[in-house]
Backbone as JSON, one array per atom type, in Angstrom:
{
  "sequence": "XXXXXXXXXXXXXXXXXXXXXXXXXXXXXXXXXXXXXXXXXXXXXXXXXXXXXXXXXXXXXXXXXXXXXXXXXXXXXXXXXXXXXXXXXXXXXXXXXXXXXXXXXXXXXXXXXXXXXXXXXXXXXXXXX",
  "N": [[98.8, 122.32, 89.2], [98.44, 119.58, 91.55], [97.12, 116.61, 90.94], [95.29, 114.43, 92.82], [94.89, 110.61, 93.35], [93.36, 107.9, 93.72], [93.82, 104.58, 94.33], [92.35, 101.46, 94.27], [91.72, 98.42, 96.04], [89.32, 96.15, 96.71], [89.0, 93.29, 98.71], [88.05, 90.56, 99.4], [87.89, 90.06, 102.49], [89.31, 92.29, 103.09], [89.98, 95.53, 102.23], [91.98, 97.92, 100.52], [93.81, 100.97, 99.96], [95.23, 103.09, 98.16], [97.2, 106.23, 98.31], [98.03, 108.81, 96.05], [99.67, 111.32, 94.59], [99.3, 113.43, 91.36], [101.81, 115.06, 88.95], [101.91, 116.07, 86.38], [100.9, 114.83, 83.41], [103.21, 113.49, 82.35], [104.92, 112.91, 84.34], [105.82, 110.27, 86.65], [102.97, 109.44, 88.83], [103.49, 110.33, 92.72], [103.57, 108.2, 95.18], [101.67, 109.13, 98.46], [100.24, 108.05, 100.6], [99.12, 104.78, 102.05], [96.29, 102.94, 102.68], [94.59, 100.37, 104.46], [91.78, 98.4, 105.38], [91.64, 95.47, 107.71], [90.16, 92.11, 108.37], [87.4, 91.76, 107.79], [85.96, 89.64, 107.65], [86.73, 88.46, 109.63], [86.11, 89.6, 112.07], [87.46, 91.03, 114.58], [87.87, 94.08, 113.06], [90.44, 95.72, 111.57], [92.67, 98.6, 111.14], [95.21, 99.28, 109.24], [97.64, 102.14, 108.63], [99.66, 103.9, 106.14], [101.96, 107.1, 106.44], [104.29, 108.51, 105.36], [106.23, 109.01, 108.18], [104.35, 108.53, 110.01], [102.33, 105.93, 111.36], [100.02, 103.46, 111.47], [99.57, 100.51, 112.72], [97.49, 97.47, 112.48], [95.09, 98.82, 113.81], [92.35, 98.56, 115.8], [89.31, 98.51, 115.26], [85.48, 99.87, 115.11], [82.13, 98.95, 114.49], [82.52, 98.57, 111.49], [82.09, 96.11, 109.04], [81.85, 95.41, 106.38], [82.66, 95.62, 102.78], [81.94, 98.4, 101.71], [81.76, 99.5, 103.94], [84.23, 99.56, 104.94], [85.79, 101.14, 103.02], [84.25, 103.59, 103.16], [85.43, 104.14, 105.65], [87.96, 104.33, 105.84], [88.21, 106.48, 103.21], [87.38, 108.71, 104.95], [89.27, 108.46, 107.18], [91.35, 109.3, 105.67], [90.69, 111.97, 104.58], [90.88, 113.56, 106.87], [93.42, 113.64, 108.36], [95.77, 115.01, 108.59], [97.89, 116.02, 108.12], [97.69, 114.95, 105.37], [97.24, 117.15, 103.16], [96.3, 117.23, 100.71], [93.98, 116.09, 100.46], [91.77, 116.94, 101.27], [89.04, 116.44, 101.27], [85.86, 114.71, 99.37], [86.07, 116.25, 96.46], [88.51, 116.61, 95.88], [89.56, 114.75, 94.89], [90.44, 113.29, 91.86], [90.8, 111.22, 90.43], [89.9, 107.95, 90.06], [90.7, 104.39, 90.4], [90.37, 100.88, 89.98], [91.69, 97.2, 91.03], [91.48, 94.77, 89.41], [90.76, 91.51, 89.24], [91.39, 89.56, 86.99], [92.18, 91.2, 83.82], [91.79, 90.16, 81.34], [92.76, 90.81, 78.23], [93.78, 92.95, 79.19], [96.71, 94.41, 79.88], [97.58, 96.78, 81.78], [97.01, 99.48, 83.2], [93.98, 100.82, 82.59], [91.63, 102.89, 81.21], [88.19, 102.98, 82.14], [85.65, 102.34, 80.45], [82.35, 102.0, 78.69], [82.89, 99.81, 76.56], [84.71, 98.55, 77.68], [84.12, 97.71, 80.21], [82.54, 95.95, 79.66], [83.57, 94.15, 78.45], [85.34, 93.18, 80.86], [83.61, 92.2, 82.48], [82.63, 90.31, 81.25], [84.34, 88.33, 81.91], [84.17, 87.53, 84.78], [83.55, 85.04, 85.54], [85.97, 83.42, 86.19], [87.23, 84.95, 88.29], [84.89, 85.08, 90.61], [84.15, 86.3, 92.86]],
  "CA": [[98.1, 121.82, 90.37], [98.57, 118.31, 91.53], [95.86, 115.59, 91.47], [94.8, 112.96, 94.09], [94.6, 109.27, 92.58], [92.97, 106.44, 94.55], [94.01, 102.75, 93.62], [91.0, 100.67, 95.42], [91.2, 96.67, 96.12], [88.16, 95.68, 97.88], [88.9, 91.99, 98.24], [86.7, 89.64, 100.18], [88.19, 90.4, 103.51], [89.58, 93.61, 103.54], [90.18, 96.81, 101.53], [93.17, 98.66, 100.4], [93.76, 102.23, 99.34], [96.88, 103.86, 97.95], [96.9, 107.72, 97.59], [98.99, 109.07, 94.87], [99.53, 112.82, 93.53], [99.73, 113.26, 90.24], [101.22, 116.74, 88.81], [102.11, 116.52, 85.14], [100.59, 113.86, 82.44], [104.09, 112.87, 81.78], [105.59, 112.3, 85.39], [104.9, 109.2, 87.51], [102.39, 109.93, 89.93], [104.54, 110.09, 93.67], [102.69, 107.92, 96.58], [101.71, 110.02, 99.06], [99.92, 107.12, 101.83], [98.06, 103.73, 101.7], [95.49, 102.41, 104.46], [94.01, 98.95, 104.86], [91.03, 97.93, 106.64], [91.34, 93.86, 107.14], [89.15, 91.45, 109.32], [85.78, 92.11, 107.3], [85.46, 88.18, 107.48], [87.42, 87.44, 110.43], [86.63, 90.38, 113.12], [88.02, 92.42, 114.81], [88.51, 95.17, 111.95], [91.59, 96.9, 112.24], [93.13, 99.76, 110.46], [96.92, 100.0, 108.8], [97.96, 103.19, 108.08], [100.94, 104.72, 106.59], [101.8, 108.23, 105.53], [106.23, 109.03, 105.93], [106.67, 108.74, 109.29], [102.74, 108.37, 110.34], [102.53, 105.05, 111.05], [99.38, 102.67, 112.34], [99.31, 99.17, 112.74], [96.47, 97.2, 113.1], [94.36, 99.48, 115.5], [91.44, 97.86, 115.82], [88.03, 99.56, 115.07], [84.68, 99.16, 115.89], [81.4, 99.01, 113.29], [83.31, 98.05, 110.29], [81.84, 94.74, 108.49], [81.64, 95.54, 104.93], [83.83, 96.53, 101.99], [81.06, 99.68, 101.94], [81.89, 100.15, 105.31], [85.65, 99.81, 105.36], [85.94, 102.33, 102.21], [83.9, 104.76, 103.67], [86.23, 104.35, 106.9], [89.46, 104.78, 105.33], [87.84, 107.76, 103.05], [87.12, 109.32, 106.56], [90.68, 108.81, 107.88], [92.56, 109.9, 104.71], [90.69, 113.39, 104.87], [90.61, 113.84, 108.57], [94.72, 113.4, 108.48], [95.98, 116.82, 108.78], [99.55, 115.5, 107.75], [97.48, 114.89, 103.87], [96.56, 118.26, 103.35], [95.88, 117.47, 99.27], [93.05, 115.4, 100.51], [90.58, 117.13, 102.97], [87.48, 116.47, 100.74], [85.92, 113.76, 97.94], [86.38, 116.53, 95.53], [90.11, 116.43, 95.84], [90.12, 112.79, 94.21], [90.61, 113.43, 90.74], [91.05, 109.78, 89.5], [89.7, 106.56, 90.92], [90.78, 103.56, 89.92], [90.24, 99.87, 91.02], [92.37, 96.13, 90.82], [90.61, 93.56, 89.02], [91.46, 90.09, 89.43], [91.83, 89.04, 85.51], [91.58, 91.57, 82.92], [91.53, 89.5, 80.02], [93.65, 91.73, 77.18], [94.26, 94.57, 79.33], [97.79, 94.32, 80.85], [98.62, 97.9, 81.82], [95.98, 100.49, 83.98], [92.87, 100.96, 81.44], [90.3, 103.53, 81.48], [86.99, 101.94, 82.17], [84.53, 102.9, 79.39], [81.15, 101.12, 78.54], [83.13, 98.14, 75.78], [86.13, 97.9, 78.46], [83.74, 97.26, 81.24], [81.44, 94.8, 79.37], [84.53, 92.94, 78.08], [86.08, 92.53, 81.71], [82.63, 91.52, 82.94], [82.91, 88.9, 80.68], [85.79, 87.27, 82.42], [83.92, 87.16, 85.8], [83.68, 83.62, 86.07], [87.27, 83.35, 85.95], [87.31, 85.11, 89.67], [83.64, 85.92, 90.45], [83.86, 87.4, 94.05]],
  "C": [[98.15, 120.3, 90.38], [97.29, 118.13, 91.71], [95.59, 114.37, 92.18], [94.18, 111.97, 93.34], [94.32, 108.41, 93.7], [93.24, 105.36, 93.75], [93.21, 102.48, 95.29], [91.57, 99.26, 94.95], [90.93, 96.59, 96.99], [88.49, 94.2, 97.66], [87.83, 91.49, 99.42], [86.99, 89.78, 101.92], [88.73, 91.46, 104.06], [89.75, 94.5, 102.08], [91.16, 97.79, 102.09], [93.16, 100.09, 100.15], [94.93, 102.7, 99.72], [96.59, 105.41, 97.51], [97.95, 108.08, 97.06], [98.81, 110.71, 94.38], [100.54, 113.18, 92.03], [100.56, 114.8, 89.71], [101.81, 116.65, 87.36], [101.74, 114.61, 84.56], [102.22, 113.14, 82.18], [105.13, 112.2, 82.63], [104.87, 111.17, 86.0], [104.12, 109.69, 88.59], [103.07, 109.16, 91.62], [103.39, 109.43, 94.62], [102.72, 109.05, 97.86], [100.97, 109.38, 100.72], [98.99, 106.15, 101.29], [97.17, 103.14, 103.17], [94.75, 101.48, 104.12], [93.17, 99.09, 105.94], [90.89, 96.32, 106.4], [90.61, 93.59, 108.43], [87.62, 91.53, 109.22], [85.05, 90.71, 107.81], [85.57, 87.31, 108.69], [87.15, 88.31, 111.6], [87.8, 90.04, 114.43], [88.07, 92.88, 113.24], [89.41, 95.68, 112.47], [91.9, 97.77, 110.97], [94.54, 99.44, 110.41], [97.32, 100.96, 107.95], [99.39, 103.8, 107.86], [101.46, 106.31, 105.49], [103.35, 109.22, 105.94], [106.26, 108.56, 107.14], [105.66, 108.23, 109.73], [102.6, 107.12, 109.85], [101.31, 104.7, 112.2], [99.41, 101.29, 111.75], [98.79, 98.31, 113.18], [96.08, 97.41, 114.28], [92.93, 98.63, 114.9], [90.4, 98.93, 116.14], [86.26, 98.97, 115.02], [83.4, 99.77, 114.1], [81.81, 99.15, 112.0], [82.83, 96.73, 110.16], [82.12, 94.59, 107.37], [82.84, 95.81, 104.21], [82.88, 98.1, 102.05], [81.78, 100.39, 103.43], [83.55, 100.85, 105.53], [86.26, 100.77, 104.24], [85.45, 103.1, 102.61], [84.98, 105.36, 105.23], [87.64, 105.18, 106.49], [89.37, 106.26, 104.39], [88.19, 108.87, 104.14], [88.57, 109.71, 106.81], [91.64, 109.17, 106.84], [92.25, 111.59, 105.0], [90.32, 113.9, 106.18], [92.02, 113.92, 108.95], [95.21, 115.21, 107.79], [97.64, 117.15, 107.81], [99.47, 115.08, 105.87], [96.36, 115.72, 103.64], [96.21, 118.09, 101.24], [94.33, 116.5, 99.29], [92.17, 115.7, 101.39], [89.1, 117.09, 102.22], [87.01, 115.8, 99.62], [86.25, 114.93, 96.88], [87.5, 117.14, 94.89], [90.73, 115.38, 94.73], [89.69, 113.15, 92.76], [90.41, 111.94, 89.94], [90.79, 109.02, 90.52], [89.92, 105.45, 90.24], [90.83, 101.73, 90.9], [91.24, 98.39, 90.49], [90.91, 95.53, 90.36], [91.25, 92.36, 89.0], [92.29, 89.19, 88.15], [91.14, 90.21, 84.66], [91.99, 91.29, 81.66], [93.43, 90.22, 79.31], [94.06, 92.76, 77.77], [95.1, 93.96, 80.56], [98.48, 95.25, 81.74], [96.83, 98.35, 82.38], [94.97, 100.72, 82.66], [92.06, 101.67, 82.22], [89.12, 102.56, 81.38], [85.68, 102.66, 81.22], [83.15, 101.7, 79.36], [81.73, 100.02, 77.85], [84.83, 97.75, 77.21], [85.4, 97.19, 79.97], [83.1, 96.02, 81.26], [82.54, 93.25, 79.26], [85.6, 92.23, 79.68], [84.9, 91.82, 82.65], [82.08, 90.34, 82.51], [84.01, 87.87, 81.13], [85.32, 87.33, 83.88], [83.84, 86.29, 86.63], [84.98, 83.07, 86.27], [87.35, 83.8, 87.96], [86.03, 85.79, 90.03], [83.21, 86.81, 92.21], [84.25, 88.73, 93.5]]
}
């Protein structure tokens, strides 16, 4: 059974999301669509979506301000997309993972545990949005 991976970067003006299915520990996990909401800072919000052929480019959307907001949006429109049938529900998403700006010693995807979280929360001042 494959598994649904989110890669999240919330940056200060918009938020990303790449969906990925994973199906064996030893293969690369294949992209499967990514969607952007930008203009958190700058309205308009718009939406870019793309998933093979399924293609939007900045549509413009309405009550969107936040990174809260614009993750819950793009949530929404990943499992509402009929065309990404491994994703019609949060408990599809097997793995979440997020970009960090500097993580110190860790050069490669890291699980986030209680000493991996403390030690990259230590490098905050480095990029503290």
């Amino acid at each position: 059974m494959s598994k649904v991976i989110l890669s999240i970067n919330a940056g200060s003006s918009s938020v990303k999301v790449s969906v990925f299915k994973g199906s064996s520990k030893d293969a690369e996990p294949s992209q499967l669509a990514e969607a952007s909401v930008a203009g958190l800072t700058a309205p308009p919000s718009t939406l870019t979506y793309k998933r093979g052929d399924e293609k939007i480019k900045d549509e413009e959307i309405k009550d969107v301000s936040t990174q809260e907001d614009a993750f819950k949006y793009i949530l929404e429109h990943l499992m509402n997309d009929d065309g990404l049938p491994e994703l019609k529900n949060k408990e599809d998403i097997e793995f979440a993972c997020h970009r960090v700006v500097h993580g110190g010693d860790f050069d490669k995807p890291t699980k986030i545990d209680r000493e991996t979280y403390h030690h990259i929360e230590e490098l905050s001042d480095l990029a503290p949005l």
